[in-house]
C-alpha positions in Angstrom: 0.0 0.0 0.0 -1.1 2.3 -1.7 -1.3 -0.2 -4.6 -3.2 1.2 -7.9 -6.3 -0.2 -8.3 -7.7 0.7 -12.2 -8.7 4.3 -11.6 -9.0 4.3 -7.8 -5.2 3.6 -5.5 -6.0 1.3 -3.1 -4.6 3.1 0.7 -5.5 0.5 3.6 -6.6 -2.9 3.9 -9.4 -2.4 6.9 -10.7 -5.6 6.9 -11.5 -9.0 5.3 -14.6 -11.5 5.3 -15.4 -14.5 3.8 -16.2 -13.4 0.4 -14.6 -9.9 -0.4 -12.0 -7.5 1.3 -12.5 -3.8 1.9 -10.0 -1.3 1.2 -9.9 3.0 2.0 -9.0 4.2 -1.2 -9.6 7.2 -3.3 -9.9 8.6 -6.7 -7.9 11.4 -8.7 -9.6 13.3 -10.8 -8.7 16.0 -12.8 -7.6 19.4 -11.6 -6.5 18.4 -8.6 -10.1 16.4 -7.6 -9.8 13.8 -5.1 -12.1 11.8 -3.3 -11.8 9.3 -0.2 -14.1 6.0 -0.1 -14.0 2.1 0.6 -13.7 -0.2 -2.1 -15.1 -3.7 -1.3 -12.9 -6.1 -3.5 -13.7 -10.3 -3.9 -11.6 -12.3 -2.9 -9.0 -13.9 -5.5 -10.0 -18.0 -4.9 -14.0 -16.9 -5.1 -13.9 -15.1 -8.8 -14.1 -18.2 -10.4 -17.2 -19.2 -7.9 -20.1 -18.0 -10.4 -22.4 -18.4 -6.9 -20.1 -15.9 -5.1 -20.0 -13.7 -8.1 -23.7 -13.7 -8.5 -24.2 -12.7 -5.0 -21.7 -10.1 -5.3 -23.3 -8.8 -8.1 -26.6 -8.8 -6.9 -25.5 -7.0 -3.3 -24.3 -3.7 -6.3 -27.6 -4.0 -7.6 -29.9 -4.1 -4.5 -27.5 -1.2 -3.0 -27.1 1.0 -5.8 -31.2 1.4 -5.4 -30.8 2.3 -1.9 -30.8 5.9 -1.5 -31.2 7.2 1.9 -29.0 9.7 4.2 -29.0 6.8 7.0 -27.9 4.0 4.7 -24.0 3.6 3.2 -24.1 4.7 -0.2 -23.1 2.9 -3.1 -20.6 4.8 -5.7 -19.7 2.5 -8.8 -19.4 -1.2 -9.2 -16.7 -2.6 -11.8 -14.0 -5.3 -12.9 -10.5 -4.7 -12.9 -8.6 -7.9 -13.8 -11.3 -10.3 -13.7 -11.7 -8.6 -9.6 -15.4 -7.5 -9.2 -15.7 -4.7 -6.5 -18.2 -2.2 -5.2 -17.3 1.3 -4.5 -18.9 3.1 -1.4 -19.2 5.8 0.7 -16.5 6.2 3.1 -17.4 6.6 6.6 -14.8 8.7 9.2 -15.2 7.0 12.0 -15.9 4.0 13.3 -19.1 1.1 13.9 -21.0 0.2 16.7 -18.8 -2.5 17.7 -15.7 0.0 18.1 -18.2 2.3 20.4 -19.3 -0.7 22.6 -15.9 -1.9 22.9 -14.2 1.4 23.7 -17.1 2.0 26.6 -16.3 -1.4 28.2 -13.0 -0.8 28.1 -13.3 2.8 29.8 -16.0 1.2 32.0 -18.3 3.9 30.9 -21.9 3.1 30.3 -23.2 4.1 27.2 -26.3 7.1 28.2 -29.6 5.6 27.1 -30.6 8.7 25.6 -27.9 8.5 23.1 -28.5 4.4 22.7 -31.9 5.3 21.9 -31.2 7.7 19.4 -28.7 5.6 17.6 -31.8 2.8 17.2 -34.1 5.6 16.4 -31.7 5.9 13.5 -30.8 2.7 12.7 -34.7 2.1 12.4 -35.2 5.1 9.8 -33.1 3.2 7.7 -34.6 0.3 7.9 -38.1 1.6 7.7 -36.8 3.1 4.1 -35.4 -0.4 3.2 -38.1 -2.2 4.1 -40.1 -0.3 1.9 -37.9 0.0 -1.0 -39.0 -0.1 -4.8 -37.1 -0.9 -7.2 -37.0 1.7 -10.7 -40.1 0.0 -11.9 -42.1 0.9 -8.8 -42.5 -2.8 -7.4 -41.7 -3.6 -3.8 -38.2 -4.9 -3.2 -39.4 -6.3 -0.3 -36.4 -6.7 1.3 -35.3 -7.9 4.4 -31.5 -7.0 5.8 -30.4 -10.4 8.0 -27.4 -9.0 9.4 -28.5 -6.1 11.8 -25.2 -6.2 14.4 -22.8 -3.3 16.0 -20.0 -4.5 13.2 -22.8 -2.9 11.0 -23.9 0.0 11.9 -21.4 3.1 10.8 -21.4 6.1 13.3 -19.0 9.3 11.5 -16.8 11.5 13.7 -19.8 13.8 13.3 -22.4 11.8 15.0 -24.1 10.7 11.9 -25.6 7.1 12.6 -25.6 4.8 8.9 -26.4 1.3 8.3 -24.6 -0.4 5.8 -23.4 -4.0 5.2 -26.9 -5.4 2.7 -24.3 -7.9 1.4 -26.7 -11.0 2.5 -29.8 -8.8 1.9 -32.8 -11.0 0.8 -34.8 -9.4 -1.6 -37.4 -11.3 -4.5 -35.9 -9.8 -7.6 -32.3 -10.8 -6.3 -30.8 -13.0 -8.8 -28.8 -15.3 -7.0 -32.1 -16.1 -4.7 -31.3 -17.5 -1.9 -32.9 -21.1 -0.3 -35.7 -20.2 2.1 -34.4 -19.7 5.7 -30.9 -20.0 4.9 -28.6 -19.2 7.9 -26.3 -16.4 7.5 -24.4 -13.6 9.6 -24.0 -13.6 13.3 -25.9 -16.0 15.3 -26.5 -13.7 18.4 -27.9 -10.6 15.9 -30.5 -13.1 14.7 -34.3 -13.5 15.2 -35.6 -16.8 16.3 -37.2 -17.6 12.8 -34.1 -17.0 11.2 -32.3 -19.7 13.2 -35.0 -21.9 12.4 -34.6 -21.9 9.0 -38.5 -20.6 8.2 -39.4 -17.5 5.8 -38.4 -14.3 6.9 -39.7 -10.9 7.0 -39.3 -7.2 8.0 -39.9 -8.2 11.6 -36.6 -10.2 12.1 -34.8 -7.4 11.5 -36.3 -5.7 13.9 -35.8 -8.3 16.4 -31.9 -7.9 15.4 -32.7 -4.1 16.5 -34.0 -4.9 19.8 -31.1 -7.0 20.3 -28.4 -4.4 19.4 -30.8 -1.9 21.6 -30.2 -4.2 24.6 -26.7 -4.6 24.1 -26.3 -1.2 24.0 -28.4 -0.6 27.6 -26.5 -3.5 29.3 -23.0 -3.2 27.7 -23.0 -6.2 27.4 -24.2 -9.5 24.8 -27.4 -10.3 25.5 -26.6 -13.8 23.8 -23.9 -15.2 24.8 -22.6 -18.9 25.5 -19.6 -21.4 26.1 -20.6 -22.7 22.2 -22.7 -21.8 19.3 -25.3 -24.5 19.6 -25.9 -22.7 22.7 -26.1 -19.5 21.6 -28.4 -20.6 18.5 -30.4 -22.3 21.2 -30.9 -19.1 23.5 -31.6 -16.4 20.5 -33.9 -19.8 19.0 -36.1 -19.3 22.6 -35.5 -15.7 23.2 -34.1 -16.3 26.5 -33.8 -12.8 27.9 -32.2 -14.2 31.1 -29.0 -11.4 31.1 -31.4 -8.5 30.1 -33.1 -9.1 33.8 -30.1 -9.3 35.2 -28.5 -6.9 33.8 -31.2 -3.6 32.8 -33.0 -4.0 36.3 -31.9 0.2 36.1 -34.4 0.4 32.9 -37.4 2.6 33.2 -40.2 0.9 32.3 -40.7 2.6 29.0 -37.4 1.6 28.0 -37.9 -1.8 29.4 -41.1 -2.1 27.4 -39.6 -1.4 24.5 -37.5 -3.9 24.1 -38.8 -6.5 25.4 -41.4 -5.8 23.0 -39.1 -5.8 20.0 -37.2 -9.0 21.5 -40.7 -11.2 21.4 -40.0 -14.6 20.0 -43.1 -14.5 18.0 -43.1 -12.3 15.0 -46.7 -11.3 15.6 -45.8 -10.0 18.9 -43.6 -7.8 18.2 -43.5 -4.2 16.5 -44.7 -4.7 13.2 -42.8 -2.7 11.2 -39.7 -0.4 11.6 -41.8 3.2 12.2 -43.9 1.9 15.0 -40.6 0.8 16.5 -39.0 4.1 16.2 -42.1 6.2 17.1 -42.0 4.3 20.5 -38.5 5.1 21.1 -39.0 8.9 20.0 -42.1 9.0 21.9 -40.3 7.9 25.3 -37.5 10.4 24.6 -39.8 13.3 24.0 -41.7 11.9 27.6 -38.6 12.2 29.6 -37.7 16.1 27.7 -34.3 14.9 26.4 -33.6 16.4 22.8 -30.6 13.8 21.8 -29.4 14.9 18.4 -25.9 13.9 16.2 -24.1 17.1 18.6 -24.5 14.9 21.5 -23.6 11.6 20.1 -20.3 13.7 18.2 -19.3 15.5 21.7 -19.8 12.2 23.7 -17.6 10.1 21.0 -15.0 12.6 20.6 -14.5 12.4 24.5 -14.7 8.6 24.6 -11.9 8.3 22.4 -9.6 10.7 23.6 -7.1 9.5 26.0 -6.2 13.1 27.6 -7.8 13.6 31.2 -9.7 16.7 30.3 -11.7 14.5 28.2 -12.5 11.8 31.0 -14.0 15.0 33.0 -15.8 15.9 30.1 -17.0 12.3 29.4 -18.2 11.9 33.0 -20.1 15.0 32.8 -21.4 14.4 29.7 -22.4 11.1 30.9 -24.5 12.7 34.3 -25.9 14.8 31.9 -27.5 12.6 29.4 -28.0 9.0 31.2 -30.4 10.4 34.2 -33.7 10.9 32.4 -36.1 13.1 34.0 -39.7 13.6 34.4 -41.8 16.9 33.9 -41.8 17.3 37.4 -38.0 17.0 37.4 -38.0 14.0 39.6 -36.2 10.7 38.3 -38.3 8.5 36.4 -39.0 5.6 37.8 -36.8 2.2 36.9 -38.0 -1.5 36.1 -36.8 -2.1 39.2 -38.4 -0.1 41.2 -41.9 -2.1 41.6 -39.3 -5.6 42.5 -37.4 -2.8 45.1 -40.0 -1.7 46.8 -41.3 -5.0 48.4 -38.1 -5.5 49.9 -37.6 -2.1 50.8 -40.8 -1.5 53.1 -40.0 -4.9 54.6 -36.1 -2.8 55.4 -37.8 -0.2 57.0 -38.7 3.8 56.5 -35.4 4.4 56.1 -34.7 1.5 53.3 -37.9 3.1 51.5 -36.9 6.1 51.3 -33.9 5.6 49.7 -34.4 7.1 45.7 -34.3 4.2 43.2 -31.1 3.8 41.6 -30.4 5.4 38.3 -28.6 4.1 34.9 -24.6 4.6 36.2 -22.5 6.8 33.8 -19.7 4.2 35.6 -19.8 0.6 35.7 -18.6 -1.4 38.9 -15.3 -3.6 38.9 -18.0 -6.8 39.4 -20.0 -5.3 36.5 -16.7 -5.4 33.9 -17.6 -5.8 30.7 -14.8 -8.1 29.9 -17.5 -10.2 28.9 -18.9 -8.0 25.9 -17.9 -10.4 23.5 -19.6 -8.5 20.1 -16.8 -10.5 18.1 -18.9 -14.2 17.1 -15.6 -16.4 17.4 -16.5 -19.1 20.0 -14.5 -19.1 23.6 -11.7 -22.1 23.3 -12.2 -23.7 26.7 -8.6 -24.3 27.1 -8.3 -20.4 26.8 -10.3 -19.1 29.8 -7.6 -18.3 32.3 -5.2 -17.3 29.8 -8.3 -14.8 28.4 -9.1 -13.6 31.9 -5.8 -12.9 32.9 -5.2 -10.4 29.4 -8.8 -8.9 29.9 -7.9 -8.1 33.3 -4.9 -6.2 32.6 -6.5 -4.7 29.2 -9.3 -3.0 32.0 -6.6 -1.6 34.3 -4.1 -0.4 31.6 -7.1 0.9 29.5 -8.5 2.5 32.9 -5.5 4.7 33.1 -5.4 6.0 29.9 -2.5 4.2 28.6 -3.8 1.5 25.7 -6.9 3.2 24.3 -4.7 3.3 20.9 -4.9 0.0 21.5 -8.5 -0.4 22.0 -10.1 -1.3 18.5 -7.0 -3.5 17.7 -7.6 -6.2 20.4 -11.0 -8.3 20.8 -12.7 -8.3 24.3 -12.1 -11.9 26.0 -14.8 -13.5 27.7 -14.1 -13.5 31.2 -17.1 -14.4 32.9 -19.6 -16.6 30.7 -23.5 -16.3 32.9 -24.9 -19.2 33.3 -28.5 -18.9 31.9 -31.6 -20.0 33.0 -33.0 -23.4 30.9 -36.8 -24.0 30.5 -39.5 -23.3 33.1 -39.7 -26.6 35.0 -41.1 -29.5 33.1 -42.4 -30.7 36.7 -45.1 -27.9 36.5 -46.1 -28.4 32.6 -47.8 -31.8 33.5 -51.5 -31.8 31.7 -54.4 -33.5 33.3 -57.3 -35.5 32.3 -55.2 -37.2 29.2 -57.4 -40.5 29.0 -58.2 -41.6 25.1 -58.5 -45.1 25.7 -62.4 -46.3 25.7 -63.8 -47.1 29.2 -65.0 -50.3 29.9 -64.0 -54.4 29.7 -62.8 -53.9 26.3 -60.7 -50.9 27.1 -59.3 -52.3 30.1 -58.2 -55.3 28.1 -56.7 -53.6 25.6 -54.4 -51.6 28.2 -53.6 -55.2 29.9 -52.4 -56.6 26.6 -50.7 -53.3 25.7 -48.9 -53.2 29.4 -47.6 -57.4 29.0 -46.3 -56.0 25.4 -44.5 -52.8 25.8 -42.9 -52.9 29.5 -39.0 -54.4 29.7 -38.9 -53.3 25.8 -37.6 -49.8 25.3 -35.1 -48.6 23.4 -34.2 -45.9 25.7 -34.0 -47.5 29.0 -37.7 -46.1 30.2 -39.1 -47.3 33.9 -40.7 -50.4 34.2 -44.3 -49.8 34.7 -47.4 -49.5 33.3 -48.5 -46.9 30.8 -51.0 -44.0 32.0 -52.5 -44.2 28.4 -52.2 -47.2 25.5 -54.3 -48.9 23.0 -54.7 -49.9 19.4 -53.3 -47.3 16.3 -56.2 -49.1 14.4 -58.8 -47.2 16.5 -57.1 -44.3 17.4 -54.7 -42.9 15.4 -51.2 -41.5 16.0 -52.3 -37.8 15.0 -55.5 -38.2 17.3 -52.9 -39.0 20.1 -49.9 -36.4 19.4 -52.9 -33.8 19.1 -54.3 -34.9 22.3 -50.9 -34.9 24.1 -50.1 -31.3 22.8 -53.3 -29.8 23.7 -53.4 -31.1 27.3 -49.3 -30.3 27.0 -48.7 -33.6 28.3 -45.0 -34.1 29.3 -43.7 -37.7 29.2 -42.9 -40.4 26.7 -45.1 -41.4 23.8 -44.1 -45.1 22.8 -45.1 -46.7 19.4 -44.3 -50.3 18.0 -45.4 -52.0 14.7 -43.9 -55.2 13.8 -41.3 -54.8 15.9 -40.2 -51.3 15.2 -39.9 -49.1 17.8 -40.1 -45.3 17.6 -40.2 -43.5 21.5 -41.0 -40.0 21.4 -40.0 -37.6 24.4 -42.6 -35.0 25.3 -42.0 -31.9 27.0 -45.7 -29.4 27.1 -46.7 -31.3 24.4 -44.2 -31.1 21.9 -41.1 -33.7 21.0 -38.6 -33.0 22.1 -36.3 -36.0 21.6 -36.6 -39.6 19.6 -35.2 -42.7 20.2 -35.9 -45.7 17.8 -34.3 -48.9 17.3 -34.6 -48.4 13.5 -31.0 -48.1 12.3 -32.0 -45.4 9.5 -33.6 -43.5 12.5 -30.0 -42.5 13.9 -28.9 -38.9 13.4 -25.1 -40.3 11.9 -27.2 -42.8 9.3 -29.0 -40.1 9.0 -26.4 -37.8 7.9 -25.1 -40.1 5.6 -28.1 -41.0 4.0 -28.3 -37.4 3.7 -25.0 -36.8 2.1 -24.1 -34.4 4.2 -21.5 -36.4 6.2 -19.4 -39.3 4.9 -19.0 -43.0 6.5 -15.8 -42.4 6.9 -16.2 -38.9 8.4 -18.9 -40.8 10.8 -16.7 -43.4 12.0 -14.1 -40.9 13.0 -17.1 -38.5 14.6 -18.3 -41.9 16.6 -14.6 -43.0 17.8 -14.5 -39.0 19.8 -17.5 -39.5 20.9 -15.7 -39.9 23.8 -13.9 -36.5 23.9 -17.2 -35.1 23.3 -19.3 -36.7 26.6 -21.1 -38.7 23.7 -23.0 -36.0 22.1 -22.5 -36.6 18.5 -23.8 -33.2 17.7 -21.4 -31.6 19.7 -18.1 -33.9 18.0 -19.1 -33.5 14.3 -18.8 -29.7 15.4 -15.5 -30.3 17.3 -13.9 -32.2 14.2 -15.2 -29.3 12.2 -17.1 -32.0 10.3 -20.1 -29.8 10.8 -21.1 -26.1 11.3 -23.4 -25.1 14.5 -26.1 -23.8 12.8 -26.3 -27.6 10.3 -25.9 -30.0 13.2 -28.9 -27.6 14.9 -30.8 -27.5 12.0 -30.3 -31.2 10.6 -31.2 -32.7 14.0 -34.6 -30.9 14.1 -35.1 -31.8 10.9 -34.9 -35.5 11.6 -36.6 -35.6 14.2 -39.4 -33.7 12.9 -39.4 -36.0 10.0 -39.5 -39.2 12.4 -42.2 -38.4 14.3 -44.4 -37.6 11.1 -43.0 -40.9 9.5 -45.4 -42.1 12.6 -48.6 -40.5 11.0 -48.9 -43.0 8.2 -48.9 -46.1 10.5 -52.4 -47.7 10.5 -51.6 -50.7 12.7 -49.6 -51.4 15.5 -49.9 -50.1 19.4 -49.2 -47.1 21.5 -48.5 -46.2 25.2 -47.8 -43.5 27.2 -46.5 -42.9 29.9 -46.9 -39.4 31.7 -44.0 -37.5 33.5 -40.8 -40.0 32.0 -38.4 -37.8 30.7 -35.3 -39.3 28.7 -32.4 -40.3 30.8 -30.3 -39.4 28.1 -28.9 -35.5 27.5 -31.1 -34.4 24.9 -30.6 -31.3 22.8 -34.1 -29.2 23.3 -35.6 -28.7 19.3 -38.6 -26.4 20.3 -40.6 -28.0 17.4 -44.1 -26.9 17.3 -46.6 -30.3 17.3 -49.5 -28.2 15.8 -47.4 -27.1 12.7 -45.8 -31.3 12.8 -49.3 -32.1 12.3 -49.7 -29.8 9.3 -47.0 -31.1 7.6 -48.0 -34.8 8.2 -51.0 -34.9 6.6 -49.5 -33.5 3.6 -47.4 -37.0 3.2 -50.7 -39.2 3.9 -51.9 -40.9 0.2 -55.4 -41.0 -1.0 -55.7 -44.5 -0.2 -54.9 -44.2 3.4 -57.5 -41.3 3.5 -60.0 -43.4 2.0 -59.7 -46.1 4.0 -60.4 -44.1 7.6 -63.3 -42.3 5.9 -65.1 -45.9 4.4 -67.4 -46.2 7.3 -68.7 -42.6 7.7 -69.0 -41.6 4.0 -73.1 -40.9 5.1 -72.9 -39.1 8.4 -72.9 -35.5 8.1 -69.6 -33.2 9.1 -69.7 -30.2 11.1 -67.0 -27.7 12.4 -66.9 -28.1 16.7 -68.6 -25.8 18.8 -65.3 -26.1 20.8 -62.4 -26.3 19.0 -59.5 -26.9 20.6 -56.6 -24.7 18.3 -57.0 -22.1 15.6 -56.6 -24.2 12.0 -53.9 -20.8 11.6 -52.0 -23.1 14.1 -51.2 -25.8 11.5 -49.0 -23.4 9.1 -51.2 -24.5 5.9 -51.8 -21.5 4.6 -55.9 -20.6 4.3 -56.4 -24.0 3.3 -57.8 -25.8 6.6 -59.7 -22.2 7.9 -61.6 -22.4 4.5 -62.4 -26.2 4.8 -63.9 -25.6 8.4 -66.0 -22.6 7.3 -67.4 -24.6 4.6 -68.6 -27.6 7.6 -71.8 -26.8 8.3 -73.5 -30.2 9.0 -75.7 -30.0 5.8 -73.7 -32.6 3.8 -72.7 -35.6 4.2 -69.2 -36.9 3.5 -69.9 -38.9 0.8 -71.8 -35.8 -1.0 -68.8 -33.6 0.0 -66.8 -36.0 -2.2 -69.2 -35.7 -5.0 -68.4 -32.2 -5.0 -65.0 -31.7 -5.7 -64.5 -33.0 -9.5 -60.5 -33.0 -10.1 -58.4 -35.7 -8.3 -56.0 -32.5 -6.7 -58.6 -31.1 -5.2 -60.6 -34.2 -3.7 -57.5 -35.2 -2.5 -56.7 -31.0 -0.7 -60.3 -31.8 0.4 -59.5 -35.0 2.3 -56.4 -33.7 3.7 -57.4 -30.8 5.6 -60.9 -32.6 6.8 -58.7 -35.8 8.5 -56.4 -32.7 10.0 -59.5 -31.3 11.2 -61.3 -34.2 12.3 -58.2 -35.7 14.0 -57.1 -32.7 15.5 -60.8 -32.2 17.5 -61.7 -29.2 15.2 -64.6 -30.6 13.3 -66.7 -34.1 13.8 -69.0 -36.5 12.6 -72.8 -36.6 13.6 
């Protein structure tokens, strides 16, 4: 460096990903003309990738239509050498991961005034994005996917810019994307994303709330020893560490965010202005006009090392992190209502004391050694090693003497929180579960089902007889899993037919784990069978199982056989696809067996029964269909007058909701049949009435 570059001379390397490098370069002109901005460069092995270069490509086109004051702009897009690049804006100053790590390493809290502006920000952008058209006028419909700190560019000036729309999803892209493909940083992304279902405007916004948190705490909000971890907490929405950790919030604030941090996109904000108005409106409420001169004076301070500027940051800090009423009073924190309990119990003098306010100064306990923004997982061999630097980066930093050193060196994580699991299974336990048929014949059937299935279990389950069993040609295995799920049944759900074995773990009604003593049923056959692992590469996963305290999921990661986010997604996948292989049995027996939980470590799915059941029925053949309906083809079908779930619950679209409208105990089954004249639609028919029949939400007369 500098290094020319076809018109523009390339001036610093900044940094490099996993598809392109960015370089600050500029461009002579004539008459002296010279202009400073980043040139994004692929990478030399990827040119010849034509799936890199489409992507690439597309990110030019998609940007290059953005044109906003809060979004990085685009300049030019070329080829020099066969080398694809993307000119942009350059940006003096630095990105939100810089400012979160420079405040933990000066042990100064970020104001919430300024964190809220900086979303309020972030969320004009995205509120222009997500309504984007293209030249012709259609919605781009776009969605961002990679809403973190490392992207979001604040200038010397205080100007707040998003940038980064490299892995943008958008339906005129060219290199589309497969749906729910996992990209970016796992604890920036919304639960659906991990999940691998369709996305919308709404996960970004959950990536909003999450950088809004961060930015409150000063610390990760998702954070763990690995990434399966970490996928599992953001997966749940497991806001353990924001409890801990913003119990200074006022409630407005604290409302805010836990609104936008809902794991179900229909509970949060539902697009990006109702998000910002929110924020704006609670900064109007508390009189604090928070503007780019604020954020510039309080960044300039931050990152000078003199001592006049620590006064200066410390009074800036007073200034704009203790929100005030009208009445001038502080506002009152999300705390205050969990303080005051104790508090009166203390005595007049413990009451009295004023409810603490959002510290421009963290405590030593309170380092944020352990706001990790960087994604590389912790090395557990690391930890002391990691502490020990962290430690003396916090002391040296505190004195003024390494914040030139500040941006160069990644934050170790010092003190990983253990968080929270599930609420108690104990407590989930339904009541009143009883399908089997009363009488001599039922009782019978339980006897012969109890001599059959106990001593026989592939997973080591108790010795004792089932709370539930009977015959699968009486009561079918959607009928059961239905029941199970509504009465969020936790236990284990055993099925045999002809000797095959399939046990499915229940936790509130939905699987959680299965065991089978199929040998296609294992997750490493699985794999195979897949092709997304080789024998050979199994064999060696299976000999560390070992190393590994036998979780296979966990060694095919260790090997690097495997990424985090496959092994999570693979393993729900089969497991999903096991228990719905169940659906098509029409013989065999069942038993369950209420509060048994596996024995064996179990890595928690969070699959959704309702929407397994969906999906089943779209695997069941005519024949089968027409075989359960033979014997009430003339008794008439009505919609019940107490259904037990929504049909919106089954993820079919408007399908089943426009079936059950239709039931209105007028026709019988057989004339329904007449009715429908092509094959396809007979069989859609039949589909979505068995869902709905099985499932409790319509019945026979």
């Amino acid at each position: 460096m500098p290094s020319q570059f076809g018109r523009y001379t390339l001036l610093q390397r900044l940094a490099v990903g996993g598809m392109a490098e960015v370089f600050r370069a500029k461009i002579v002109s004539s008459h002296g003309f010279e202009k400073i901005l980043v040139i994004k460069r692929i990478l030399p092995h990827l040119a010849s990738d034509k799936t890199f270069m489409s992507m690439f490509i597309d990110e030019a086109k998609l940007t290059a239509q953005l044109t906003h004051p809060k979004i990085v702009q685009i300049l030019d897009f070329g080829e020099v050498a066969g080398r694809y690049f993307i000119a942009l804006e350059f940006i003096d100053g630095f990105d939100g991961l810089a400012l979160l790590r420079t405040c933990a390493q000066k042990l100064v809290r970020l104001p919430l005034t300024l964190a809220c502006f900086i979303a309020v920000e972030l969320l004009e952008a995205l509120d222009y994005a997500h309504n984007a058209r293209d030249m012709d006028g259609s919605p781009m419909n776009l969605v961002h996917r990679d809403i973190s700190p490392s992207n979001v560019f604040i200038s010397r000036g205080g100007d707040v810019k998003l940038g980064d729309f490299g892995i943008a999803r958008a339906e005129e892209r060219e290199s589309k994307t497969q749906v729910g493909t996992l990209k970016g940083k796992y604890g920036y992304m919304s639960p659906e994303q991990v999940a691998g279902t369709s996305l919308d405007a709404r996960s970004d916004l959950f990536a909003v709330g999450v950088v809004l948190a961060e930015m409150f705490m000063g610390r990760r909000l998702f954070i763990a020893p690995n990434d399966l971890d970490v996928l599992l907490m953001v997966r749940d929405a497991h806001l353990d560490r924001l409890e801990r950790f913003s119990h200074d919030l006022p409630p407005a604030l604290d409302r805010i965010v836990r609104r936008a941090l809902k794991k179900e996109p229909e509970q949060r904000y539902q697009n990006a202005a109702a998000f910002r108005d929110d924020l704006a409106e609670y900064m109007f409420g508390v009189g604090r006009r928070v503007g780019t001169g604020d954020l510039r004076h309080f960044i300039t301070d931050l990152f000078d090392s003199r001592p006049e500027a620590a006064a200066r940051l410390a009074q800036q800090a007073r200034k704009l992190v203790e929100p005030r009423a009208a009445s001038g009073r502080p506002l009152p924190t999300a705390a205050d209502g969990r303080r005051s309990g104790a508090a009166n119990a203390a005595g007049p003098r413990a009451a009295a004391s004023p409810s603490a306010l959002p510290a421009q100064r963290l405590s030593s306990e309170e380092s944020t050694a352990d706001l990790r923004i960087d994604v590389e997982p912790a090395r557990p061999d690391s930890g002391a090693r990691n502490g020990a630097a962290a430690a003396e980066a916090t002391r040296r930093t505190a004195g003024g003497t390494l914040l030139g050193q500040v941006l160069a060196q990644p934050l170790a994580v010092v003190d990983l929180d253990q968080w929270a699991s599930e609420t108690d299974r104990s407590q989930a336990r339904g009541t009143g579960w009883t399908p089997l048929p009363v009488g001599a014949e039922g009782a019978a059937r339980r006897a012969s089902a109890t001599r059959s299935d106990v001593g026989r279990f592939v997973s080591g389950a108790p010795r004792r007889p089932p709370d539930s069993a009977g015959d699968l040609s009486i009561i079918t295995p959607m009928r059961i899993l239905s029941d199970l799920a509504v009465a969020r049944e936790t236990g284990l759900l055993r099925f045999e037919l002809s000797g095959a074995i399939k046990e499915v773990y229940l936790a509130t009604g939905a699987p959680e784990s299965v065991a089978s003593n199929l040998p296609g049923d294992r997750f490493g056959e699985y794999l195979v069978g897949k092709g997304v692992l080789a024998a050979a590469d199994l064999e060696r996963a299976l000999g560390a199982l070992p190393e590994y305290a036998g979780k296979l999921g966990d060694t095919l990661v260790g090997l690097g056989l495997l990424k985090p986010l496959d092994v999570f997604r693979l393993l729900s996948q089969q497991v999903r696809e096991r228990v719905i292989d169940v659906f098509t049995w029409t013989e065999g027996t069942f038993a369950f067996f209420r509060g048994v939980s596996n024995a064996q470590e179990s890595f928690p799915l969070g699959l959704d029964t309702f929407e397994m059941l969906g999906a089943g029925v779209l695997n069941l053949p005519y024949e089968l269909l027409e075989r359960r309906f033979a014997g009430v083809l003339d008794c008439h079908v009505a919609k019940s007058e107490r259904p037990r779930v929504p049909p919106e619950a089954f993820r079919l679209g408007p399908t089943p909701g426009e079936v059950l409208a239709m039931l209105d105990g007028r026709r019988t089954l057989r004339a329904w049949m007449s009715h429908f004249l092509a094959p396809e639609e007979l069989l859609t028919f039949l589909r979505a009435l068995y869902l709905l029949t099985e499932t409790g939400l319509a019945e026979f007369d």
